[in-house]
N, C-alpha and C positions, 0 to 999 in steps of 0.2 A: 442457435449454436449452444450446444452443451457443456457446460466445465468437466472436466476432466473431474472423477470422484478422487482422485489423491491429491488434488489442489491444496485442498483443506481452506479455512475461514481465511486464512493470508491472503490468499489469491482475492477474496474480495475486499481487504484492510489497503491491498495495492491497487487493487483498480479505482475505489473510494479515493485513493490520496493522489491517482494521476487524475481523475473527475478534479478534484476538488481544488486540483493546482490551475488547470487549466478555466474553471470560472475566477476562481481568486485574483487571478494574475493579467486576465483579459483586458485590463489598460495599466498593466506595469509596464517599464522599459524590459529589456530582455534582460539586462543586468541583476535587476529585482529578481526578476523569474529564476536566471538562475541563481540567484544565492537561496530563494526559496526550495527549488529543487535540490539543493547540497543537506538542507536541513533535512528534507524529509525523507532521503535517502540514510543520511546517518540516522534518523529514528526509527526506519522499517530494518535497518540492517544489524541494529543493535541488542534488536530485546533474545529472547530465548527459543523462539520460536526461527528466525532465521537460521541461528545453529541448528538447531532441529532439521530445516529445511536441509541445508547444506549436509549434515551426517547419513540422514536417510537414502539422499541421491550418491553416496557414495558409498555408502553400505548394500544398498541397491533392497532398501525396505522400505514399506508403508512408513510415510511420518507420524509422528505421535505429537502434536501440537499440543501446549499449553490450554490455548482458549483462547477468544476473539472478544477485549474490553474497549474496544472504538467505536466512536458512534459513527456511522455512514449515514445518517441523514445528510442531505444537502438542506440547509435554511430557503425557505420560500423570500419569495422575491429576489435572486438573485440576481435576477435582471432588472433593468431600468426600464 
């Protein structure tokens, strides 16, 4: 399946951060998990690039994003 070309680099900073919740959190309580998910919710929804997202789909034009400075590695071994 192919991304959509106007996703832009967000699209994979958000798939990165639902990846990286769901290894993270694989023996937290749900409690854990979701206060983890409130945090990283307010940090994808924060920066400048979400506004971007948001103006472009309501102006109905190509977004002009910032730039992509997160690492999407996932650490090896993350399994036991």
């Amino acid at each position: 399946m192919e991304r959509p070309a106007n996703c832009g680099a967000r699209f994979s900073v958000k798939l990165a951060t639902i990846k990286r919740q769901v290894l993270d959190d694989w023996e937290h309580t749900s409690e854990q998990s979701r206060l983890t998910a409130l945090v990283s919710v307010s940090e994808l929804t924060s920066g400048s690039d979400f506004g971007e997202g948001v103006a472009s789909f309501t102006e109905r034009r190509a977004p002009q994003f910032a730039g992509l400075s997160v690492d999407l590695s996932v650490p090896k071994g993350w399994y036991r």
